[in-house]
N, C-alpha and C positions, 0 to 999 in steps of 0.2 A: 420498414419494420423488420423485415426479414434479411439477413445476408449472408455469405455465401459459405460462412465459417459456421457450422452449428454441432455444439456441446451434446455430447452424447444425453446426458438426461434432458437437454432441451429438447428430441425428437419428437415429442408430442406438440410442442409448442410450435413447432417448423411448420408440421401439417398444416394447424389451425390458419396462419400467416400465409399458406398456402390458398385455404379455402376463402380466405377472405381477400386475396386479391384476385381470385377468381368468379368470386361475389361483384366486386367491383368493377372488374370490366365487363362483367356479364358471361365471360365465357360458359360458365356450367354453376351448375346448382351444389349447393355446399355438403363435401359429403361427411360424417361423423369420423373424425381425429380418432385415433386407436389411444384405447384408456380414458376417455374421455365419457361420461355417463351424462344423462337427458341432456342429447344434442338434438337441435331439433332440425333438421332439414325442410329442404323446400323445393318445389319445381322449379321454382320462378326466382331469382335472387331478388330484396327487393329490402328496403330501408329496415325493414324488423329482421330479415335474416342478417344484414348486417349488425345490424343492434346486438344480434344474440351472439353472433360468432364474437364480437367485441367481448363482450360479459365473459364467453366461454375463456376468450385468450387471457383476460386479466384475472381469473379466477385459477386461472392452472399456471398464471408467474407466480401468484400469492403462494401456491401450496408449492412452487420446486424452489422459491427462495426465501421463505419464512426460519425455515432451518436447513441449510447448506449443509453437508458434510463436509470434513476439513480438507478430504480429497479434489472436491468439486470445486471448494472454495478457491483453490487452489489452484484449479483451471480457470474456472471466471477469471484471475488476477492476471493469467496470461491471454484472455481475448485478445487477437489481434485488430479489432476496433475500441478496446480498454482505454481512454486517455490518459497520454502521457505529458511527463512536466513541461513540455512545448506547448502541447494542447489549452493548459490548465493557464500558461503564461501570456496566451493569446486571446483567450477569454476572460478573464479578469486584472490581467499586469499593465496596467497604463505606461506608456513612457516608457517600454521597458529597453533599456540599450547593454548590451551583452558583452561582456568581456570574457578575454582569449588570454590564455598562455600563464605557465608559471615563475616566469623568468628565472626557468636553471635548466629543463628540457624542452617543452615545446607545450601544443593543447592538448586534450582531449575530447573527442567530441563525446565522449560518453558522460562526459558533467555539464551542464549549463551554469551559466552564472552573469547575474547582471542584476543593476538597479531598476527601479522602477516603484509603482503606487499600485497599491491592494487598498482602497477603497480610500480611507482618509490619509495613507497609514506609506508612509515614504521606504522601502524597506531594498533590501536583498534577496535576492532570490538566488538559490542553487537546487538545480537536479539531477538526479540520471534522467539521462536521455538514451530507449534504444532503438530508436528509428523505425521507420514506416516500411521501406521501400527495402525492398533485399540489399541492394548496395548501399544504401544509409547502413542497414543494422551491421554488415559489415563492419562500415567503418566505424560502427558506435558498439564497436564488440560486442552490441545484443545488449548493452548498457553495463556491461561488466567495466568497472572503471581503472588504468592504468595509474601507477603513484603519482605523474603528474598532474591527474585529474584531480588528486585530492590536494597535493599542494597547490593547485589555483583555487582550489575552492575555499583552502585557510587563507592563502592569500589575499582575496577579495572580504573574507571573513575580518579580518584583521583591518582591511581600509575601511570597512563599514563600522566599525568599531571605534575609528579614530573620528568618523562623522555624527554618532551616538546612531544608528540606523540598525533599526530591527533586521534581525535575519528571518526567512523563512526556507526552509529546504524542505524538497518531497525528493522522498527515497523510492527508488522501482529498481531494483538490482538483484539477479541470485544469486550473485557475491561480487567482489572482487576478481580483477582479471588474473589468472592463476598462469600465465606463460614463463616463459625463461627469462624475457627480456624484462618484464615486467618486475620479477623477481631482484635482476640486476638490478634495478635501478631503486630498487628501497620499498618494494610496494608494503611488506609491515610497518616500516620506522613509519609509513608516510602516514597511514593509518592511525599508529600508535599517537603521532604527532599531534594529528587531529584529536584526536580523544583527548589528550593534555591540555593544549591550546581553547578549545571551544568549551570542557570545563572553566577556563578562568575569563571567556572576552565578558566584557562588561556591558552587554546590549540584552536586549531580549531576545531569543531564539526557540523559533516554532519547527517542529520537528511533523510532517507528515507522512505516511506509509502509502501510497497510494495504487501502489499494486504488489510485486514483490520486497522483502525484505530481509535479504539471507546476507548471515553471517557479519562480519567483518566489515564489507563492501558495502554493507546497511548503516553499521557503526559510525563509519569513517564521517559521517555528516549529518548524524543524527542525537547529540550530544544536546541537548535545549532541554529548555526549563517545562515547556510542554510536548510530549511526544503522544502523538495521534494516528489510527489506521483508520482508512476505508472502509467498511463492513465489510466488500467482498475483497482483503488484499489479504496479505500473511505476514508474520516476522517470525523466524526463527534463526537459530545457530547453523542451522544446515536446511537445503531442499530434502522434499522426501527424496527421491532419487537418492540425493547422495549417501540419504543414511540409508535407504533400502541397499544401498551395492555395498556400505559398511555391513548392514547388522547380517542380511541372508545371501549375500555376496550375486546377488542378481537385482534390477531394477526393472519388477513389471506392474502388469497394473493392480496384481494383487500386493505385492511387498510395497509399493508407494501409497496406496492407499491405509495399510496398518501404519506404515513409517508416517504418514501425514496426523493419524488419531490420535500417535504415540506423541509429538511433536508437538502438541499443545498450541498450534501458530497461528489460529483465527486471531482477527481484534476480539470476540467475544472471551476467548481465555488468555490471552493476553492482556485484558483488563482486570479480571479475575484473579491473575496473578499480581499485579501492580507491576508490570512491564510499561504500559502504559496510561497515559493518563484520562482518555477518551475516543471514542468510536463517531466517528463522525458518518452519517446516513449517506446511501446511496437510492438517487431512484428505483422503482420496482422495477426487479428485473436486469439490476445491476447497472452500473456506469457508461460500458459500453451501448444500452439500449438509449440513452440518451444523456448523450456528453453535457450539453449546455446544464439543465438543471441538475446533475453530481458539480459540475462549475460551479455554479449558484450556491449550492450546498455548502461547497470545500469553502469559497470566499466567505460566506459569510460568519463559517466558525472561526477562521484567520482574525477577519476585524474583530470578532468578539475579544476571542483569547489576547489581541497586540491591545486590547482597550486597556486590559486589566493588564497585564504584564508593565505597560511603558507609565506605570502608574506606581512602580515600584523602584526603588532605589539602585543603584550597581551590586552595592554588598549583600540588599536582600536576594536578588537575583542570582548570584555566586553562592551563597550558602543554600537556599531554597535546591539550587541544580545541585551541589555541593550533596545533600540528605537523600535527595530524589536517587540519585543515583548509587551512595553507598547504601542505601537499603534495602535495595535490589535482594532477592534471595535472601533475605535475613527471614527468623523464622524464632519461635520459643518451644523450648524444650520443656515440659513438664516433668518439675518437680518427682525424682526415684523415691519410693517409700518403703526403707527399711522395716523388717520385720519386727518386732516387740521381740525385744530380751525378757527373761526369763523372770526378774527381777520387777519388772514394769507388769507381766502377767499375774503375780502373785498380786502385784500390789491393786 
C-alpha cells in the first residue's frame, strides 16, 4: 500500500498506511492521522480497528483525488511507480515482439515499438519509454525521444499500414530531446514528418496520454483518429516549469503551480476544450496505487474504441482525422452591431 515515494498532499494518507500496518502486525495500537476527524483508536489492534482504518484510508483518497489541482496532477503523472508503456505492454500485449532501429541512424530506446494483440485486436504498438532504474532512464533520456526514435516509430507505422494493422501509441514525454546532437540530426523535420505522414496512413490509430504529454515530443506520435488522457496525466504545449522560467523568469513551486492553472493541461480541460476526445478512468488513488486494474481500465477502452474504428473505411478515417484536427482552436465570432443611423431612428 504504502512506498517509499509520497506526494506531499498524500501526507495524511502515509500516516493512515502507517497505522495500519502497524495494526497488522500487532506492533501498537492505531493512533489518529493529523487532519483526519472521528478516528477511532483502540488499545488492542483487532479486526474492527482494521476495518475502520480501511474506511478512514479510502475516504481521504476519495476527498485528495475527487478534484486534483492541475499542479498535483501533474505530480501524480510523474510517480515513480506510475506505469509506463512497457508496463501497460506486459499486461495486456499478447505476442508482443519489438522492433529496433530506423535504418538511417540507429534506435532509441526512449520509443518502443512492436506488434502484438490487445484483446481481439492484431495491432502496433508505439511508446515512450522512460525507464525504471537510474541507468535505464539515462539511457531512455527520462523518455525524451531523439529524431531517430520518431523515424522508427513512422517507420514501423508505415509497415503496419501496408498489413491493414491498427496502430496504438501511449505518449509519456516532457518533450522531445532538446540536445545539440539531436538537433543535428533533424529532430523538427523528424517530427514535422510524423505529423504529415500519420495524418494520411490508412489504418486506425489510437492515440493515449498516459502520464506526461508535453509539446512536440507528444505530437510526434500522437496524430489518430482517437486521442485519449489518463485522468491523472497532462497535455500541454509546454511543462509548468518551462513556462514558469518563460513567463517570471524563475521556476518554483509557486510560479509552476499558477504556470500549471494557466496551462489548461488536465484531461478534464483538455476535453473541454476538444483537444481530446476522452478521459479514460484511473483507479482510486491514481494508477500507480494499483497498476493492474488502470491495465484493465486502459485495455478495455482500446478494444472498445479499435471495435468501432476498424468498422470504418480508410477515406472515412483520413477525413474524420483530417476535421478532428483542423478544428482544433477554431472558435465563432459574434456578429459587431452597428449603431442605427439617423435615418432608421426617425423612421
Amino acid at each position: 500500500m504504502g512506498t517509499f515515494y509520497t506526494l506531499d498532499f498524500e501526507k495524511p494518507l502515509a500516516e493512515i498506511e502507517k497505522q495500519i500496518r502497524d495494526a497488522e502486525s500487532g506492533n501498537s495500537a492505531p493512533a489518529a492521522p493529523a487532519g483526519v476527524e472521528g478516528f477511532d483508536a483502540s488499545a488492542n489492534p483487532n479486526a474492527a480497528d482494521l476495518a475502520d482504518l480501511h474506511k478512514q484510508h479510502t475516504k481521504l483518497l476519495e476527498e485528495l483525488y475527487t478534484d486534483l489541482n492541475p499542479w498535483d496532477t501533474v505530480r501524480v503523472s510523474r510517480h515513480p511507480n506510475r506505469p509506463q508503456s512497457r508496463d501497460y505492454i506486459e499486461h495486456f500485449v499478447r505476442d508482443f515482439g519489438e522492433l529496433h532501429g530506423d535504418r538511417r541512424y540507429g534506435d532509441d530506446p526512449a520509443i518502443i515499438c512492436g506488434f502484438g494483440r490487445i484483446g481481439t485486436h492484431k495491432c502496433l504498438v508505439v511508446g515512450h519509454h522512460k525507464g525504471r532504474t537510474t541507468q535505464e532512464r539515462i539511457q531512455c533520456h527520462f523518455g525524451c525521444a531523439h529524431p531517430e526514435g520518431y523515424r522508427k516509430a513512422l517507420l514501423k507505422m508505415k509497415l503496419a499500414e501496408k498489413f491493414g494493422t491498427p496502430i496504438v501509441t501511449f505518449v509519456d514525454t516532457p518533450g522531445a530531446y532538446p540536445g545539440l546532437e539531436a538537433e543535428r540530426r533533424g529532430q523538427a523535420e523528424a517530427i514535422a514528418v510524423n505529423l504529415r505522414e500519420m495524418a494520411r496512413i490508412k489504418v486506425p490509430i489510437l492515440s493515449i496520454v498516459i502520464g506526461e504529454g508535453g509539446s512536440g515530443g507528444a505530437l510526434g506520435i500522437a496524430v489518430a483518429d482517437k486521442v485519449a488522457m489518463l485522468r491523472n496525466s497532462w497535455y500541454s504545449v509546454i511543462s509548468p516549469e518551462g513556462c514558469a522560467a518563460i513567463l517570471w523568469k524563475q521556476a518554483n513551486e509557486q510560479t509552476n503551480r499558477s504556470a500549471a492553472e494557466a496551462l489548461n493541461l488536465t484531461a478534464r480541460d483538455n476535453l473541454k476544450l476538444g483537444i481530446i476526445d476522452a478521459v479514460v478512468e484511473e483507479p482510486l488513488g491514481g494508477a500507480h496505487r494499483d497498476p493492474d486494474a488502470a491495465s484493465d481500465m486502459l485495455r478495455d477502452w482500446i478494444v472498445q474504441e479499435l471495435d468501432i474504428l476498424k468498422t470504418k473505411t480508410p477515406d472515412e478515417l483520413l477525413e474524420g482525422r483530417y476535421d478532428r484536427f483542423r478544428n482544433l482552436g477554431a472558435f465563432n465570432e459574434a456578429p459587431v452591431e452597428t449603431p442605427a443611423t439617423a435615418s432608421e431612428d426617425a423612421s
